[in-house]
C-alpha positions in Angstrom: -131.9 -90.6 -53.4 -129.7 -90.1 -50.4 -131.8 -87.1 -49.5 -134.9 -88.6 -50.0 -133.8 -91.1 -47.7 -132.0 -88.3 -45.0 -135.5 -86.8 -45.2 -136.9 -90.4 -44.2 -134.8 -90.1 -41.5 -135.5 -86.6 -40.3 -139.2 -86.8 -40.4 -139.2 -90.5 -38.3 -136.7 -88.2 -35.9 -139.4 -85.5 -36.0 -143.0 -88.0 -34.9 -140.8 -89.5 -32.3 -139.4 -86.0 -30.6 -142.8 -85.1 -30.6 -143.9 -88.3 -29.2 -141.0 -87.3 -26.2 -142.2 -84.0 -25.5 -145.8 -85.3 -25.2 -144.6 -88.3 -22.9 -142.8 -85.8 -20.5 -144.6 -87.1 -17.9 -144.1 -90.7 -18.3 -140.8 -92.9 -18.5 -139.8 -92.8 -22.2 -137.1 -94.7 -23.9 -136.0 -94.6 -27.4 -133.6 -97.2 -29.3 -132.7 -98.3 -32.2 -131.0 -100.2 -35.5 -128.6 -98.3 -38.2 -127.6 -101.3 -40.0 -126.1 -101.0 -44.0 -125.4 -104.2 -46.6 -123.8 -105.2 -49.4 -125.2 -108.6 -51.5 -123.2 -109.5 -54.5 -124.8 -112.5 -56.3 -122.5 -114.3 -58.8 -124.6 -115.7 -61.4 -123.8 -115.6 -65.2 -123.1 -111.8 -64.5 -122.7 -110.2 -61.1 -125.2 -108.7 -59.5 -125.4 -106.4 -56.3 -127.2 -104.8 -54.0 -126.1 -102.2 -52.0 -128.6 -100.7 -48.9 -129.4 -99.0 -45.7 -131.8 -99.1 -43.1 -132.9 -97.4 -40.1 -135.4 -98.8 -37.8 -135.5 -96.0 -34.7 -137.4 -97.0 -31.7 -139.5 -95.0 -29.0 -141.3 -97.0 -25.8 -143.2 -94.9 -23.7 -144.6 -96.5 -20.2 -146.8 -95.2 -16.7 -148.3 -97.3 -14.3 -151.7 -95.8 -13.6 -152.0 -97.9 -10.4 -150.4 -101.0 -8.1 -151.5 -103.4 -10.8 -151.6 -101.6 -14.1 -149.4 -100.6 -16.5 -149.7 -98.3 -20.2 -147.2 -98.7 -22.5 -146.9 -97.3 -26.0 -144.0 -98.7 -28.3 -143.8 -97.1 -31.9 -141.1 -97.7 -34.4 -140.4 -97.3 -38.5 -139.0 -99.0 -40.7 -136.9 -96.6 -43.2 -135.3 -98.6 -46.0 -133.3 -97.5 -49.2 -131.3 -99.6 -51.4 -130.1 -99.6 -55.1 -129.8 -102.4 -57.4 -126.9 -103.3 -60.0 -126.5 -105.6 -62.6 -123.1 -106.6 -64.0 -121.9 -103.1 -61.8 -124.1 -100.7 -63.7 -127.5 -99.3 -62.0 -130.6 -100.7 -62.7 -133.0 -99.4 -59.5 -133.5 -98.5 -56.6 -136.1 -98.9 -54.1 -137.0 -96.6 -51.0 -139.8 -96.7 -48.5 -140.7 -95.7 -45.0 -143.3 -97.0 -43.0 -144.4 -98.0 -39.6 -142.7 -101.0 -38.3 -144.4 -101.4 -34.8 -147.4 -98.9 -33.0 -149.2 -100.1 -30.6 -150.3 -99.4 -27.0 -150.7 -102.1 -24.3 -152.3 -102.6 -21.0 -151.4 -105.0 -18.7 -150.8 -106.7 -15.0 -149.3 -109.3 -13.7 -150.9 -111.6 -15.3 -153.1 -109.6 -18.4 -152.5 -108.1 -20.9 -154.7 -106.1 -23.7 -152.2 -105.2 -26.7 -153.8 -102.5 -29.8 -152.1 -101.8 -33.2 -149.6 -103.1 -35.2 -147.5 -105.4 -33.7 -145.6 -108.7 -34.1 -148.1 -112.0 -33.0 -145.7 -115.5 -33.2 -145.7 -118.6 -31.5 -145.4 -122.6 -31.7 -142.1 -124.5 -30.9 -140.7 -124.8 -34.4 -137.5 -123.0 -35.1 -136.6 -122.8 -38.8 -139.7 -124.7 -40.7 -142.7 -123.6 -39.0 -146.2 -124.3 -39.7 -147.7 -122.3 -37.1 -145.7 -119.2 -38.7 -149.9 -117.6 -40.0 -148.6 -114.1 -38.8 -144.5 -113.5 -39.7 -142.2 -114.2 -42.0 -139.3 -114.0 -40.5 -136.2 -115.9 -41.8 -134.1 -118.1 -40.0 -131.1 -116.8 -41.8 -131.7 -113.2 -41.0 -129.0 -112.0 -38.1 -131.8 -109.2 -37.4 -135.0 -111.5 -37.6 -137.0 -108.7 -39.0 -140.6 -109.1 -40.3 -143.4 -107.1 -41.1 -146.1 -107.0 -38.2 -150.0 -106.9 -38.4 -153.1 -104.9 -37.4 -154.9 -106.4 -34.7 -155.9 -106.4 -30.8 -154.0 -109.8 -29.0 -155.3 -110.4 -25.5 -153.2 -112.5 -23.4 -153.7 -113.8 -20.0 -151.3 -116.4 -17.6 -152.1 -118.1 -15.3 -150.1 -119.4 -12.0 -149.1 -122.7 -13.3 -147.4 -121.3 -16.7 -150.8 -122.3 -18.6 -152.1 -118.9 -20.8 -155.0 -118.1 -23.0 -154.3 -115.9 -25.8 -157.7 -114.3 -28.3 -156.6 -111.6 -31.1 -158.7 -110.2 -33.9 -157.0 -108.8 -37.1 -158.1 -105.7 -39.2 -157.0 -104.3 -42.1 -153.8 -106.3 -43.4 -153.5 -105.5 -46.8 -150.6 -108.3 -47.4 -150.1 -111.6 -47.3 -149.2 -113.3 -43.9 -146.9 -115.9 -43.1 -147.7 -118.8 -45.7 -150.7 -117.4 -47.5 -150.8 -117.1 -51.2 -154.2 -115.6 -50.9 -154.5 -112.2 -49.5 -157.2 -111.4 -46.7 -160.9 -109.5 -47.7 -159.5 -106.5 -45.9 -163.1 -105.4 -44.5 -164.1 -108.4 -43.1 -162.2 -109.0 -39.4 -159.9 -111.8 -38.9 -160.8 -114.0 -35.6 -158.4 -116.8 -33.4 -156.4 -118.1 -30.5 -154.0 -120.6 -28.8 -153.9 -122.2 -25.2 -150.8 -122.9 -24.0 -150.2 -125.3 -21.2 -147.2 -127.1 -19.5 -147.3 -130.6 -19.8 -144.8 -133.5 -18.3 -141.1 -132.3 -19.2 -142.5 -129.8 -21.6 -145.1 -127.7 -23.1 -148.3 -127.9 -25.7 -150.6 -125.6 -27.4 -153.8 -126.0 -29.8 -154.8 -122.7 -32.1 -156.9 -121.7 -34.2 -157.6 -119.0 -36.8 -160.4 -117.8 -39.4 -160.5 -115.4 -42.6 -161.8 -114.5 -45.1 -159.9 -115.1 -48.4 -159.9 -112.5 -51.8 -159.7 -115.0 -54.4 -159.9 -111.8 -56.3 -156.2 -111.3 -55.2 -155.0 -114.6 -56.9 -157.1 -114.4 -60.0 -156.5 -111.5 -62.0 -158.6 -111.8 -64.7 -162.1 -113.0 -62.9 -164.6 -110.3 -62.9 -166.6 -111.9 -60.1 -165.6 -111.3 -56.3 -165.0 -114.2 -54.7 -164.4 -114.4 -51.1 -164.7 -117.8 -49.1 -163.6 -118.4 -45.7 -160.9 -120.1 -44.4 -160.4 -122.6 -40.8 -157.1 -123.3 -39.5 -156.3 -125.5 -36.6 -153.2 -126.3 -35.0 -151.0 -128.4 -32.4 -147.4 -128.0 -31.0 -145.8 -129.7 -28.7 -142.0 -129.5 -27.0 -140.2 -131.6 -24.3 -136.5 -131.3 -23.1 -135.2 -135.1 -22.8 -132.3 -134.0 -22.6 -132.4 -133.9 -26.4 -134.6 -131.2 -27.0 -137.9 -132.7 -29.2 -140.6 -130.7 -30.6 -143.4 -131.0 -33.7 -145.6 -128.3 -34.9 -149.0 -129.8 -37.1 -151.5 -127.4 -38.7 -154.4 -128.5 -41.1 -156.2 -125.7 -43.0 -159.4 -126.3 -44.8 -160.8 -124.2 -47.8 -164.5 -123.4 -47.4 -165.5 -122.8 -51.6 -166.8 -125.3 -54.1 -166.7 -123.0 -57.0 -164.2 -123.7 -59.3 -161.1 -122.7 -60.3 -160.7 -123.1 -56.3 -157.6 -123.9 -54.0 -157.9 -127.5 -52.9 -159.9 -127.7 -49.7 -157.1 -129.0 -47.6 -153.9 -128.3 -46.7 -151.6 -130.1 -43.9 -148.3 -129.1 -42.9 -146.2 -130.6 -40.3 -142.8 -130.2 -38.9 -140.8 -132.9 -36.8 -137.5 -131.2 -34.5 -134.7 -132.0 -32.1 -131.6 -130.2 -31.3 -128.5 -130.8 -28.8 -125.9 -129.1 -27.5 -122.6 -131.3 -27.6 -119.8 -130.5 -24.5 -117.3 -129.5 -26.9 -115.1 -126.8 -26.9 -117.4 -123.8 -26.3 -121.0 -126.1 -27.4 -121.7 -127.2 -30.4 -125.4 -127.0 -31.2 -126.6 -128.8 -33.9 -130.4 -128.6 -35.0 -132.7 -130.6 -37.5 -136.0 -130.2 -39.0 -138.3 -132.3 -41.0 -141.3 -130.4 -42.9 -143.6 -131.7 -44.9 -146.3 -129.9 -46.4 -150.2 -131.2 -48.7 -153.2 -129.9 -50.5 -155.5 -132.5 -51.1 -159.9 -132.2 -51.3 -159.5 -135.3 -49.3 -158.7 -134.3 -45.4 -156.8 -137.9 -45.1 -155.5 -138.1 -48.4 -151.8 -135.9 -49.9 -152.6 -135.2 -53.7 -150.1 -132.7 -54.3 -146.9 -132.2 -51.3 -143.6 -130.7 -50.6 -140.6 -131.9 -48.3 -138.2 -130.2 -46.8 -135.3 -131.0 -44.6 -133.2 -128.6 -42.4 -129.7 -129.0 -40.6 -128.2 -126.2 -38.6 -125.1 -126.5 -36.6 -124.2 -123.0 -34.2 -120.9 -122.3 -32.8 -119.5 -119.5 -30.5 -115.9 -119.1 -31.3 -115.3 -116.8 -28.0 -116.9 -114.0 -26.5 -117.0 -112.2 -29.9 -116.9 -114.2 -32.9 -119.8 -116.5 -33.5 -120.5 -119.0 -36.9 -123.3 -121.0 -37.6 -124.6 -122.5 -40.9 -128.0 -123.9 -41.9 -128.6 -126.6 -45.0 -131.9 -126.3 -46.6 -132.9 -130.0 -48.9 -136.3 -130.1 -51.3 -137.1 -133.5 -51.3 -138.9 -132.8 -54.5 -136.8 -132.1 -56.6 -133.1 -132.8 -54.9 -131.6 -129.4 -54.1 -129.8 -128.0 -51.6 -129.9 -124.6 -49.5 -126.5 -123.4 -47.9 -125.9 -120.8 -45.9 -123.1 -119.7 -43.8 -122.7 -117.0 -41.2 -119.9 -115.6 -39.2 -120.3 -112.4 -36.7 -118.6 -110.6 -34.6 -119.9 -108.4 -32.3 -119.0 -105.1 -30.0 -120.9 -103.2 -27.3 -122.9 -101.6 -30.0 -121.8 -102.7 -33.6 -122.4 -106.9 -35.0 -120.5 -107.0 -38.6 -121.9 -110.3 -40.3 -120.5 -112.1 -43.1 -122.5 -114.4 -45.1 -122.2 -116.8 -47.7 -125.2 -118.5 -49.4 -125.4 -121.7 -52.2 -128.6 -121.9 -53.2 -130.6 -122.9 -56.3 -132.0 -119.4 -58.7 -135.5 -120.7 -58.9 -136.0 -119.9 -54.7 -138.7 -122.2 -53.4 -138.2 -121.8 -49.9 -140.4 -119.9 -47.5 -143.2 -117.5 -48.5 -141.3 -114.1 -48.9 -141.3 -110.8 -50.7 -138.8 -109.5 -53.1 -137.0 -107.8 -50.4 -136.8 -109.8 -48.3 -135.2 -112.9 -50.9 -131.8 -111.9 -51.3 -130.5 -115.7 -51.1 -131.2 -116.7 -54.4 -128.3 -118.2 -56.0 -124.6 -118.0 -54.8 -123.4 -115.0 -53.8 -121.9 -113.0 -50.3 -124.1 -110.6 -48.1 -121.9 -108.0 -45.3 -123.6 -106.3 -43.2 -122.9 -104.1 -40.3 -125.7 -103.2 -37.6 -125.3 -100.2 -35.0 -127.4 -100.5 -32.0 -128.6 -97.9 -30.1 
């Protein structure tokens, strides 16, 4: 396995060298993240996970006039890690694959963006309804997550206002919330306008897809595609407290049955402050509440969920924060605590986690979940 992995390594070191010598004549840059953990969840028996990762970097940029600007950024994502159970192997998993490629022009105030790359926005911070194209995880020190295939064209304007319009092709997984996986021949269409309003900001977006119902029904014989509308509204003003609410409504277009419910609303209510004490304190709250229903005013079936995080630096080099996850539903609680200390070029984290087996929080992969249960997670990260 570790020279499966070292080969990983050496071939990702390979494209991008040859990437270099092609770039000669433009400014290149390479970077990077070594990181390596260890999870150890304590259920009725222990079980661990020990891996490594290696996410290299390359950005290559020319400006081809006054006003324009190329730039290519590639990256992968090279991943290993074994599991054990009650300290004797059980797996392992090990995978390589692109992380970020894409190529951009832009000005000033344009830019045209190709490939796979990372699309996020809305004011949320932790429970986010506008999160249709990431999944990253408020409790990863890294804040990695999977990008997708698309063109996003952006353009600002002088008074902060800016128009973004992407199209998506060829995403094979889920994204963000969905439970449904796209009809990967058929193009995915949207956008947002963003615009600063009195003490703050506000932006309306929408999206539309095609669903695979295929994907969530294994045993029907019949394709069944159907299309699928989102809209959605954020807002975010500094009052000194900072205030912010994210509200997205999705709507279902299929009448055949069995069929998701037609609607779905989710909506997310924040604030955070900084106290004056000792170095700041910043505490943080969310309020999420999420509802299928085949009424668009009515909530047949929902889910609540409340968040608390508090962030303290310590000093210059120690930092701990936590964040407290409740289910309304059903009355349990999410803790997680994390304290890092960081160098010129190495973070060490250590985390602790409290949380129920059966994980119903966010909308992610195997991987990705290691917080199920109680348990520790170190980590060390090298930047480069």
């Amino acid at each position: 396995m570790k020279i499966k992995f070292v080969k990983y390594c050496f071939i990702t070191f390979l494209m991008l060298f040859a990437f270099a010598v092609q770039a000669q004549k433009f400014k290149t840059t390479t970077k990077g993240i070594l990181d390596g953990w260890s999870t150890f969840n304590f259920n009725e028996k222990v079980d661990c996970q020990f891996g490594v990762r290696f996410i290299p970097t390359i950005n290559i940029e020319k400006s081809l006039n006054e006003k324009l600007k190329f730039d290519f950024e590639g990256s992968f994502n090279s991943t290993t890690f074994w599991f054990y159970k009650d300290w004797e192997f059980q797996d392992n998993f090990d995978n390589i694959r692109p992380y970020r490629l894409w190529a951009r022009l832009s000005s000033n105030q344009f830019e045209l963006r190709v490939g796979l790359q990372k699309i996020n926005f809305g004011t949320a911070s932790i429970l986010r309804p506008l999160m249709w194209f990431d999944q990253v995880d408020p409790r990863d020190p890294l804040q990695l997550t999977t990008g997708v295939n698309g063109i996003l064209g952006r353009y600002y304007f002088k008074n902060n206002a800016n128009i973004w319009i992407w199209t998506l092709y060829g995403n094979d997984n889920i994204k963000g919330w969905e439970v449904i996986e796209s009809e990967k021949d058929k193009p995915e269409i949207g956008g947002r306008i963003q615009f600063p309003i009195p003490k703050g900001e506000a932006g309306v977006s929408i999206h539309h897809r095609t669903a695979n119902l295929n994907s969530f029904i294994l045993d029907s014989t019949e394709h069944r595609m159907f299309p699928e509308n989102k809209i959605g509204i954020d807002g975010k003003w500094d009052l000194g407290v900072g205030l912010w609410f994210e509200l997205v409504v999705k709507k279902n277009e299929i009448t055949k049955i069995p069929r998701p419910m037609l609607y779905e609303h989710s909506f997310t209510l924040g604030l955070d402050y900084t106290f004056g004490l000792g170095n700041g304190l910043n505490v943080l709250t969310e309020f999420f509440y999420l509802s299928q229903s085949d009424n668009l005013f009515a909530s047949d079936k929902f889910a609540k969920f409340s968040s608390f995080s508090i962030n303290y630096p310590l000093d210059l080099m120690n930092n701990i924060s936590t964040i407290v996850f409740y289910n309304w539903n059903d009355q349990s609680l999410y803790r997680f605590i994390n304290f890092q200390r960081t160098y010129d070029y190495w973070s060490f984290y250590l985390m602790a986690f409290w949380n129920p087996e059966s994980f119903k929080l966010f909308n992610y992969n195997a991987e990705q979940n290691l917080f199920a249960g109680k348990g520790l997670q170190l980590m060390a990260v090298y930047n480069f």
